[in-house]
C-alpha positions in Angstrom: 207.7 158.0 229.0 205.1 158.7 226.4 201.8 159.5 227.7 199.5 157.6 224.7 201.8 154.7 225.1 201.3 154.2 228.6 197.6 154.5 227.8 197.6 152.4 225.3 199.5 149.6 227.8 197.5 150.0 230.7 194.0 149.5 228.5 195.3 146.5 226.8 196.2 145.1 230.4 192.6 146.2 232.0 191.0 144.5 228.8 193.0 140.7 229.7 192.3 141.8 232.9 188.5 141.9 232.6 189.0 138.7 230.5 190.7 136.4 232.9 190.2 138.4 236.3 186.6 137.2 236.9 184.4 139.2 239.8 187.2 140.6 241.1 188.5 142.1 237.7 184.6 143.6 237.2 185.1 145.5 241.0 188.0 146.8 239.9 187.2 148.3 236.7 184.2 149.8 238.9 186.4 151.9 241.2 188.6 153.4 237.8 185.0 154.2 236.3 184.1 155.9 239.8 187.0 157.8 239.9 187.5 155.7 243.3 191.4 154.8 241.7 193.7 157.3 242.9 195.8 159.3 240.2 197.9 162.4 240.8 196.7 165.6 239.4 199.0 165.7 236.3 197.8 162.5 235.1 194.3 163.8 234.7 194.3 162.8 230.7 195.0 159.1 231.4 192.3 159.2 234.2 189.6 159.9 232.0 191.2 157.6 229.5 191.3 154.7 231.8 188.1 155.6 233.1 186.7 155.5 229.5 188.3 152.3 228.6 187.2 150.8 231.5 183.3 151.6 231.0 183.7 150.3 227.7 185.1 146.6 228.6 182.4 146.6 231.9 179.8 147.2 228.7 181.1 144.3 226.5 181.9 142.2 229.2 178.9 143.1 231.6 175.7 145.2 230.4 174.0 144.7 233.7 176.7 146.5 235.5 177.2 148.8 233.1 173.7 149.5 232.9 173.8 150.1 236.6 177.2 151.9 236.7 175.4 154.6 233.7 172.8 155.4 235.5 174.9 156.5 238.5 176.8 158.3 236.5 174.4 160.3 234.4 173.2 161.0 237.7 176.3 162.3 239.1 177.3 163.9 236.3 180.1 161.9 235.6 183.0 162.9 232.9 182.7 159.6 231.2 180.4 159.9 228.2 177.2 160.8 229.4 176.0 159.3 226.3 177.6 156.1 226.2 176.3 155.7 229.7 172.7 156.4 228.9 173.2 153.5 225.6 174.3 151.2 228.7 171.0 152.1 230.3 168.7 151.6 227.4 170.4 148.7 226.5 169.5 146.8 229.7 165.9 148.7 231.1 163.9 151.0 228.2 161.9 152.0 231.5 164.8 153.8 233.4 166.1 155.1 230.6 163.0 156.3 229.8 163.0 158.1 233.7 166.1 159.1 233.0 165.4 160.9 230.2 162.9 163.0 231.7 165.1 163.8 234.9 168.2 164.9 232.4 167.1 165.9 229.0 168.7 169.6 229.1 172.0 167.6 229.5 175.4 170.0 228.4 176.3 167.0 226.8 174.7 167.6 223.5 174.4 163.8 222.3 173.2 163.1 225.4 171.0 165.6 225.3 169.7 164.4 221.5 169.7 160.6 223.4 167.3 161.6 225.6 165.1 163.2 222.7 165.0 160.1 220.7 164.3 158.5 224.3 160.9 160.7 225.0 159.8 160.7 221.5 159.0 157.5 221.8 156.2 157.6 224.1 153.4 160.1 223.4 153.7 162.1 227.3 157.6 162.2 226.1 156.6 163.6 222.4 154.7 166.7 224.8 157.4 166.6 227.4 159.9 167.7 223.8 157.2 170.1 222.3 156.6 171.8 225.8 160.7 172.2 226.1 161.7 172.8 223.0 162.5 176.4 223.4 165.4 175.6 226.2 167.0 172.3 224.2 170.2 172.6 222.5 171.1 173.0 218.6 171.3 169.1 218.0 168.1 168.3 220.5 166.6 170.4 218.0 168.3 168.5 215.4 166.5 165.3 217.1 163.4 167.2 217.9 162.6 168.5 214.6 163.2 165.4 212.6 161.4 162.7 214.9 158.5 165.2 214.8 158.5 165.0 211.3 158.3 161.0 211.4 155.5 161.1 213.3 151.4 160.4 211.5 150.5 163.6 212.3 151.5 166.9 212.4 152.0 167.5 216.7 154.2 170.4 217.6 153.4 172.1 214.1 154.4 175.4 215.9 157.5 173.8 216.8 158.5 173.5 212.8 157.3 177.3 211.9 159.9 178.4 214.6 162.4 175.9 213.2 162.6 177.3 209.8 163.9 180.8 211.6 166.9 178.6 213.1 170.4 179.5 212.5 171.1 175.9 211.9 170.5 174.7 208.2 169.9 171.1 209.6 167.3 172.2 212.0 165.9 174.3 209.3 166.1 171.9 206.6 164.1 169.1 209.1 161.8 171.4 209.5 161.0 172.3 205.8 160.9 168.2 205.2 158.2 168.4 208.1 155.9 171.2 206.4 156.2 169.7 202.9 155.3 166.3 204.2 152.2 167.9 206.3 151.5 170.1 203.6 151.6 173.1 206.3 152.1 175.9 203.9 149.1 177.6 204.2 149.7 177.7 208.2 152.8 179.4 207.9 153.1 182.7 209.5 154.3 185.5 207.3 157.5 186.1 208.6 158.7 183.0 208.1 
């Protein structure tokens, strides 16, 4: 009768399942991930567990599902690991995670929300698209933000680091102090900073 045991059972079973099962082991890991598998209400902790563990053997066994089966649910907003979904995603197509990115970068999830920074950054409309949203992002976006700025040749977004060093977060503040030292900003600082 003890909850983690029983999840512990029933993931070891789904992962020989996916094993041995074949096509018809992959469609039913699918519904669990969906939610499409049935639970009553007081077993909403081994739901998401089961879901979880689920999403992670379609991803070792299958990265074009899971790829496919991320995107869905970064759409819909899923309770699995919005994050691990969007590594599914970027795994298979750098282009839809790249859309994907844009669609869902003020995620709640915060390493999502960082994912989808990293994502951006690495085009130059996505290294704007950051600097123009900046403002609304989350501490570790910021976190993200700040630092991948700071990688980049030149100084883009410098505004973005003078407003950084006001942060309540030492890690944002310290990324941002990296930034200014490396492009020798100091002179461009405001005064209040």
């Amino acid at each position: 009768n003890d909850p983690d045991e029983t999840v512990g059972v029933r993931n070891e079973a789904m992962v020989w399942y996916a094993r041995f099962g074949g096509r018809k082991a992959m469609r039913t890991l699918t519904k669990y991930v969906r939610g499409e598998v049935p639970f009553d209400p007081e077993d909403k902790k081994l739901q998401d567990s089961m879901r979880d563990a689920a999403f992670l053997i379609i991803m070792e066994t299958s990265p074009k599902l899971a790829s496919r089966l991320g995107k869905e649910l970064i759409e819909d907003g899923s309770s699995i690991s919005g994050f691990r979904a969007f590594q599914a995603v970027v795994a298979q197509d750098k282009d839809e995670a790249y859309r994907l990115a844009e669609r869902h970068l003020f995620a709640s999830e915060p390493y999502l929300s960082a994912a989808m920074v990293v994502t951006l950054m690495q085009r130059p409309d996505g290294v704007q698209k950051v600097i123009q949203s900046y403002a609304q992002l989350g501490d570790y976006a910021k976190r993200e933000a700040v630092r991948r700025l700071g990688e980049l040749p030149g100084p883009a977004g410098k505004e973005i680091f003078f407003e950084a060093v006001k942060s309540h977060d030492r890690l944002i503040v310290e990324a941002a102090c990296r930034a200014i030292t490396r492009f020798e900003l100091y002179d461009a600082l405001p005064q209040d900073s």
